[in-house]
N, CA, C and O atoms as a GROMACS GRO file, in nm:
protein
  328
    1UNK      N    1  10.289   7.346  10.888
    1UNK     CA    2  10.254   7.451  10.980
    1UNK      C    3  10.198   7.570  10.901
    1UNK      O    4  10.259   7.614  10.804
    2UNK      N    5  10.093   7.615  10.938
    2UNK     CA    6  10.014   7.708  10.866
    2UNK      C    7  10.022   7.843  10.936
    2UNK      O    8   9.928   7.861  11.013
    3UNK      N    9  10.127   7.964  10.926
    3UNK     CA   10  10.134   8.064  10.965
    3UNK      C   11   9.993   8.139  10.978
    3UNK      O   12   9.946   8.183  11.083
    4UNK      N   13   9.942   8.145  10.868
    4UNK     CA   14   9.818   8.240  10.836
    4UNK      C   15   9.688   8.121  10.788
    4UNK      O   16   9.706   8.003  10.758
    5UNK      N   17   9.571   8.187  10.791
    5UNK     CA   18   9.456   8.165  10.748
    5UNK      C   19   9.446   8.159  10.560
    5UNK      O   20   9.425   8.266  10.503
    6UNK      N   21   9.460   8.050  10.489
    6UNK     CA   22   9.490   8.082  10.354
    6UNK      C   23   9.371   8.182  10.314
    6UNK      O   24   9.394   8.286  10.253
    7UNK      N   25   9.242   8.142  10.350
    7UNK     CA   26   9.162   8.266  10.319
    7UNK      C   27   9.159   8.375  10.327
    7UNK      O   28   9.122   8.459  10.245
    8UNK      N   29   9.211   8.391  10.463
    8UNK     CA   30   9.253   8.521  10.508
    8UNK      C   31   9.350   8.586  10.428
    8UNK      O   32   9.308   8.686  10.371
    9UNK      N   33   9.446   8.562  10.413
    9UNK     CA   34   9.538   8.578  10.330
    9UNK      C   35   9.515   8.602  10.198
    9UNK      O   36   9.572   8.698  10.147
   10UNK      N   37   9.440   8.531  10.129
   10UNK     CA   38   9.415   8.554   9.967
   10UNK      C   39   9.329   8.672   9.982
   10UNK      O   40   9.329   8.755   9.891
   11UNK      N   41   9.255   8.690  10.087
   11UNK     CA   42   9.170   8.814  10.081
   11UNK      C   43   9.231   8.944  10.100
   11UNK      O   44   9.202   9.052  10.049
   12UNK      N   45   9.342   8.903  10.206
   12UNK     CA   46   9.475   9.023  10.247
   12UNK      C   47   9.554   9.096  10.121
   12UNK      O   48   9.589   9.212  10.098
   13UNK      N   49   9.569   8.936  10.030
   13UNK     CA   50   9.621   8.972   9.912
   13UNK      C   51   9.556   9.065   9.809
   13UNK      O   52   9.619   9.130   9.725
   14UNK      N   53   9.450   9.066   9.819
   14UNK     CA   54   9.335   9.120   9.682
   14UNK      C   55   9.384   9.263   9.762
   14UNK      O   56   9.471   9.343   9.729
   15UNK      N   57   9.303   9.262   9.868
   15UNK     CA   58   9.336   9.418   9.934
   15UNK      C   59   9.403   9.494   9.962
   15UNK      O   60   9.372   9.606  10.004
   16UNK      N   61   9.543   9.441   9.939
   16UNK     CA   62   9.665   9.518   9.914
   16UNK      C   63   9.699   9.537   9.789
   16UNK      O   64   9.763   9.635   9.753
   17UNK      N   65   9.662   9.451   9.717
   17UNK     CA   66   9.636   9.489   9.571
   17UNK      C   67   9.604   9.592   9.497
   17UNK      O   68   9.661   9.640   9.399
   18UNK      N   69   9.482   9.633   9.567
   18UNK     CA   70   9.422   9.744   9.555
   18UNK      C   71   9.483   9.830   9.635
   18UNK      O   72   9.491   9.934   9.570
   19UNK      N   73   9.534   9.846   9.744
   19UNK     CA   74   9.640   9.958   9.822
   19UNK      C   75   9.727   9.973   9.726
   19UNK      O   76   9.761  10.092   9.725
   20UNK      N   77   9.783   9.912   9.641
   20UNK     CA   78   9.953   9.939   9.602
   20UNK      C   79   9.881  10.022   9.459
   20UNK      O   80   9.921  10.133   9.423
   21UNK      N   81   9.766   9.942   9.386
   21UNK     CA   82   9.747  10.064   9.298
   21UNK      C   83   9.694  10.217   9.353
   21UNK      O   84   9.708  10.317   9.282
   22UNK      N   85   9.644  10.224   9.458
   22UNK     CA   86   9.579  10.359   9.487
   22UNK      C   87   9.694  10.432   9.521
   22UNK      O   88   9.715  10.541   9.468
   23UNK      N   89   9.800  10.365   9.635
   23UNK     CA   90   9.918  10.448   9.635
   23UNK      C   91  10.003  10.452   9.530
   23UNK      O   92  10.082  10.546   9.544
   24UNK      N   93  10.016  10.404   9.452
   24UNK     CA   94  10.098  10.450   9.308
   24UNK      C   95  10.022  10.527   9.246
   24UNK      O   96  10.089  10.604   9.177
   25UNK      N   97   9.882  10.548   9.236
   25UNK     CA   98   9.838  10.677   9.157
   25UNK      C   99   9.819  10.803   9.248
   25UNK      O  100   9.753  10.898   9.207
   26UNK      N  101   9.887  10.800   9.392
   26UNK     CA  102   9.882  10.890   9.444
   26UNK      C  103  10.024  10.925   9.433
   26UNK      O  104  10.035  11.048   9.432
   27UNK      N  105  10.141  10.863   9.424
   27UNK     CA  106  10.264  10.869   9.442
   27UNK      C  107  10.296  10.918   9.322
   27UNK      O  108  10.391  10.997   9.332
   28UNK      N  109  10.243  10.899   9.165
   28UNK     CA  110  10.220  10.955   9.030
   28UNK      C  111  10.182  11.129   9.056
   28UNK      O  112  10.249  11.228   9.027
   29UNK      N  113  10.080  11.120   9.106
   29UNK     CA  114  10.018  11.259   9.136
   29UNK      C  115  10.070  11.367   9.164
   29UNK      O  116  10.064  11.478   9.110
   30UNK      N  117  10.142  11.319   9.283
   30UNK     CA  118  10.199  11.418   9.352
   30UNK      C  119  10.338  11.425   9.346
   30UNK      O  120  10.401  11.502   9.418
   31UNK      N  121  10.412  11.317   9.231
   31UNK     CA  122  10.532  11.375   9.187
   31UNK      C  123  10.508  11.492   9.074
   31UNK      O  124  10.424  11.509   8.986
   32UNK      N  125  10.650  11.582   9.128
   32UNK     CA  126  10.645  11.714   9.025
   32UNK      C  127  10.696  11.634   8.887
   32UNK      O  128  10.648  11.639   8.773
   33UNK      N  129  10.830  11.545   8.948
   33UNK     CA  130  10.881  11.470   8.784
   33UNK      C  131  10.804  11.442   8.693
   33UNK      O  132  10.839  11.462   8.576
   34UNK      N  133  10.667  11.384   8.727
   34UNK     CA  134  10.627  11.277   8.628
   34UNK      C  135  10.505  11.347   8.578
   34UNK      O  136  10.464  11.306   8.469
   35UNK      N  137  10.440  11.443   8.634
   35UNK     CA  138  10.344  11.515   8.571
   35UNK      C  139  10.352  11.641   8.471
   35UNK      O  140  10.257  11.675   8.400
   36UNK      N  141  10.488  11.712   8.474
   36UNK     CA  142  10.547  11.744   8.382
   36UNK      C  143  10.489  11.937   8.417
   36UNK      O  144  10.379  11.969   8.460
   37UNK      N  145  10.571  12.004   8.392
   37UNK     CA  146  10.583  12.132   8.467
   37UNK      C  147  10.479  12.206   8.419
   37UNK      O  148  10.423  12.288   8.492
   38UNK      N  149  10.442  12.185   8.288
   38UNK     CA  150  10.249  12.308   8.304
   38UNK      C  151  10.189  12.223   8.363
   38UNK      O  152  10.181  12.221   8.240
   39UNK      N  153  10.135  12.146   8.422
   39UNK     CA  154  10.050  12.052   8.483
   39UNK      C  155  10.061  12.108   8.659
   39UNK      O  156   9.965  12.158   8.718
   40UNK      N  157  10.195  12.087   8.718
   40UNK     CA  158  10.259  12.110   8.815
   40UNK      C  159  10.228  12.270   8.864
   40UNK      O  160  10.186  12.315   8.970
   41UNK      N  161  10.269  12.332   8.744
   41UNK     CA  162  10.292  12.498   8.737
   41UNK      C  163  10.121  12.497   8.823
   41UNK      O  164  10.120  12.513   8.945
   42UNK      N  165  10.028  12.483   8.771
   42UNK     CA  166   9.845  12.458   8.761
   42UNK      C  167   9.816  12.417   8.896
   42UNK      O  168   9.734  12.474   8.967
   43UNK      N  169   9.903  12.289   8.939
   43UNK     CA  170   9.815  12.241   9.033
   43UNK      C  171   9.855  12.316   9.148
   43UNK      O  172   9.786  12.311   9.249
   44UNK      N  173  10.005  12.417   9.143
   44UNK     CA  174  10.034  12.452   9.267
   44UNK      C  175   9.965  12.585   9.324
   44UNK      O  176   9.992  12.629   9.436
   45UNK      N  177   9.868  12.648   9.228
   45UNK     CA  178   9.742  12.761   9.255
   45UNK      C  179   9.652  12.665   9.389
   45UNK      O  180   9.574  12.726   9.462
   46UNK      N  181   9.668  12.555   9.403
   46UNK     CA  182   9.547  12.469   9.464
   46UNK      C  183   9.594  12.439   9.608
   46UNK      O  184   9.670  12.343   9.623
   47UNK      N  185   9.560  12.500   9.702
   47UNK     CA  186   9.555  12.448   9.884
   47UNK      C  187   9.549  12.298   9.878
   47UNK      O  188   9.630  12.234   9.945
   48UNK      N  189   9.458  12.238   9.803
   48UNK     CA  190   9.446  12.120   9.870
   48UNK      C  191   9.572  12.032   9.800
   48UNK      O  192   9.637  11.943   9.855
   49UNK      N  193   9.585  12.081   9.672
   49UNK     CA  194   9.707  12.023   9.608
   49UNK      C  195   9.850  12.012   9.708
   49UNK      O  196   9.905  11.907   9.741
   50UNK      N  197   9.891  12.145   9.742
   50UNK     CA  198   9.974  12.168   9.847
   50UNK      C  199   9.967  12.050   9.947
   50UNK      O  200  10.072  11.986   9.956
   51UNK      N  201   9.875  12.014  10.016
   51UNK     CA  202   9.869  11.946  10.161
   51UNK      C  203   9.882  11.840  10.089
   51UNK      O  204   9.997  11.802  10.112
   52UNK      N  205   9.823  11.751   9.998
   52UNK     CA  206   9.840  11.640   9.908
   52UNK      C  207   9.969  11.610   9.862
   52UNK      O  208   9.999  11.496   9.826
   53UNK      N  209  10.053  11.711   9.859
   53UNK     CA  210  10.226  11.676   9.816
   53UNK      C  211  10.264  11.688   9.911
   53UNK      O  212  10.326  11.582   9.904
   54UNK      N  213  10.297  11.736  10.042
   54UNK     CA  214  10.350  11.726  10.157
   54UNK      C  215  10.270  11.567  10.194
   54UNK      O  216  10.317  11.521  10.298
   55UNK      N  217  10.219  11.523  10.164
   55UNK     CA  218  10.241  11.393  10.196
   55UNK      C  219  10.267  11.265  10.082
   55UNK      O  220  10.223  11.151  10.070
   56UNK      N  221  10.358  11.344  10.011
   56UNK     CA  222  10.420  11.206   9.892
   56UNK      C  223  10.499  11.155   9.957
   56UNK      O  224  10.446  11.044   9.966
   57UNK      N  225  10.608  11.146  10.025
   57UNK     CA  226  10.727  11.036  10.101
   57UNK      C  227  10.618  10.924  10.161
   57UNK      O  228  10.640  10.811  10.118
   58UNK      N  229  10.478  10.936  10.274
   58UNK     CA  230  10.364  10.884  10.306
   58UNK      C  231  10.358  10.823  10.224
   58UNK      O  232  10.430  10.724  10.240
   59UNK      N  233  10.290  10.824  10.103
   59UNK     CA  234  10.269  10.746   9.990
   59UNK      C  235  10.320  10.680   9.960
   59UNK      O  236  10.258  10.581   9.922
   60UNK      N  237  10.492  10.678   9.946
   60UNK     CA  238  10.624  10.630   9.901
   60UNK      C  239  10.614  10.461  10.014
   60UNK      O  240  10.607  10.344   9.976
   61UNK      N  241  10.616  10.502  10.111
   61UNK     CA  242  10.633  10.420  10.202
   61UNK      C  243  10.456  10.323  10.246
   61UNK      O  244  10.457  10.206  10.285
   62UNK      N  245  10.358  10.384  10.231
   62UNK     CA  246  10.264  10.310  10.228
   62UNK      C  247  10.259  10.206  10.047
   62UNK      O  248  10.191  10.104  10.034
   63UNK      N  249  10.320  10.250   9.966
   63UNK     CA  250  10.341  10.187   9.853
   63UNK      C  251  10.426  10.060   9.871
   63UNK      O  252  10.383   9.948   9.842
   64UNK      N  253  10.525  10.079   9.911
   64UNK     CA  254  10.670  10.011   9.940
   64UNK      C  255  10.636   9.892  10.025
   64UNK      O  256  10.669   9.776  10.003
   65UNK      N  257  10.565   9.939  10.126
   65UNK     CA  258  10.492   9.818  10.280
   65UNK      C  259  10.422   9.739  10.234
   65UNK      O  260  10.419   9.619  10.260
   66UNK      N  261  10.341   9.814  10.139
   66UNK     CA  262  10.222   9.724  10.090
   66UNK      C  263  10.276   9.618   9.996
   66UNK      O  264  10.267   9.500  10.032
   67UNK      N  265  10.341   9.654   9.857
   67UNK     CA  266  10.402   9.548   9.820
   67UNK      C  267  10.474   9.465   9.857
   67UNK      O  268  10.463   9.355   9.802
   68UNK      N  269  10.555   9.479   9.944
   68UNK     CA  270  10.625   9.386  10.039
   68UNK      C  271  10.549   9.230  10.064
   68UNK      O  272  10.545   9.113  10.025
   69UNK      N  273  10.482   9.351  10.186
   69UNK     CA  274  10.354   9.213  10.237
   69UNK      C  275  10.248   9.208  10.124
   69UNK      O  276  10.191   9.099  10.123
   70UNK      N  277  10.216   9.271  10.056
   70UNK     CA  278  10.098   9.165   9.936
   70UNK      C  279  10.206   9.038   9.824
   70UNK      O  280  10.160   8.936   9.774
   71UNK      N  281  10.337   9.083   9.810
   71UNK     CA  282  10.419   8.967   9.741
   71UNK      C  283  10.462   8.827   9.876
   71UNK      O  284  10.465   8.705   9.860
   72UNK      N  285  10.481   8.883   9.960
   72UNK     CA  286  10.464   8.758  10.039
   72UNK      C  287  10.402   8.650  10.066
   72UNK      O  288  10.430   8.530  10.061
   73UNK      N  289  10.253   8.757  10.116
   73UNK     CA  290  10.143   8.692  10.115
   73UNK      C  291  10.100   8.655   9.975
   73UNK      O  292   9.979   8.629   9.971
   74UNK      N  293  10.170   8.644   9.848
   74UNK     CA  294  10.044   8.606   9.753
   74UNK      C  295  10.180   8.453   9.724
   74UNK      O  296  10.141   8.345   9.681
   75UNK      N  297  10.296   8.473   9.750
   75UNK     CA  298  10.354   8.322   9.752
   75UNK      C  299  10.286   8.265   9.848
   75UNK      O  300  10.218   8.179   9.793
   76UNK      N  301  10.264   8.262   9.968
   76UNK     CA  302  10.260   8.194  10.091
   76UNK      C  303  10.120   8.105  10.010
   76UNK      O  304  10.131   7.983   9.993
   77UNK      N  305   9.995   8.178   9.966
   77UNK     CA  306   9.878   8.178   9.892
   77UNK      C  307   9.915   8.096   9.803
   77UNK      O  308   9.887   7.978   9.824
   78UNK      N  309   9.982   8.129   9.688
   78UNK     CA  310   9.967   8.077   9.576
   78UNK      C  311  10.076   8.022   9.532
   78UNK      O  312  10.064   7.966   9.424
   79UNK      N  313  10.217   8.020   9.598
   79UNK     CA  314  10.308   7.990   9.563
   79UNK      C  315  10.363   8.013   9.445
   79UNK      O  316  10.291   8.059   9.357
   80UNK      N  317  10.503   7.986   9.417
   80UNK     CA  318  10.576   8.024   9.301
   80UNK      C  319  10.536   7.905   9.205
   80UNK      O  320  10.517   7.786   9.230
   81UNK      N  321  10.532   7.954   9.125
   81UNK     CA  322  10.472   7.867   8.985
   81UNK      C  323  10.572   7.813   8.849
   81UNK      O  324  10.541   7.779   8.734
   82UNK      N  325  10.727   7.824   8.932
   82UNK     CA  326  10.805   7.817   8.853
   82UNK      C  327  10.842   7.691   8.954
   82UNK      O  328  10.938   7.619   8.930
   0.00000   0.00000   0.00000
């Protein structure tokens, strides 16, 4: 029984692929932890910076979804190789 379209799917896979890195370099960004406090101190002169960290939890959770379903979908695809 074939839940999904395997094509579909391997293509689902690539493209979440690419979601989970864009939201991890947004989720990088807009943590204060990891960019380190003159960096932070700098970016918080910036409006758009501001509106860009009020939506890190967003990020958190579009990160989190995405890997979910792109590790699913890339067994269902490609299966475990062990």
């Amino acid at each position: 029984m074939v839940i999904i379209d395997l094509v579909i799917a391997a293509k689902l896979t690539f493209i979440l692929g690419i979601t989970n890195i864009i939201s991890l370099i947004l989720v990088w960004f807009t943590c204060r932890c990891t960019l380190g406090r003159k960096l932070t101190n700098k970016l918080w002169n910036y409006e758009w910076y501001k509106k860009l960290y009020n939506l890190h939890c967003y990020f958190w959770w579009i990160f989190i979804g995405s890997v979910i379903i792109h590790a699913i979908l890339a067994i269902l695809v490609f299966g475990i190789p062990f």
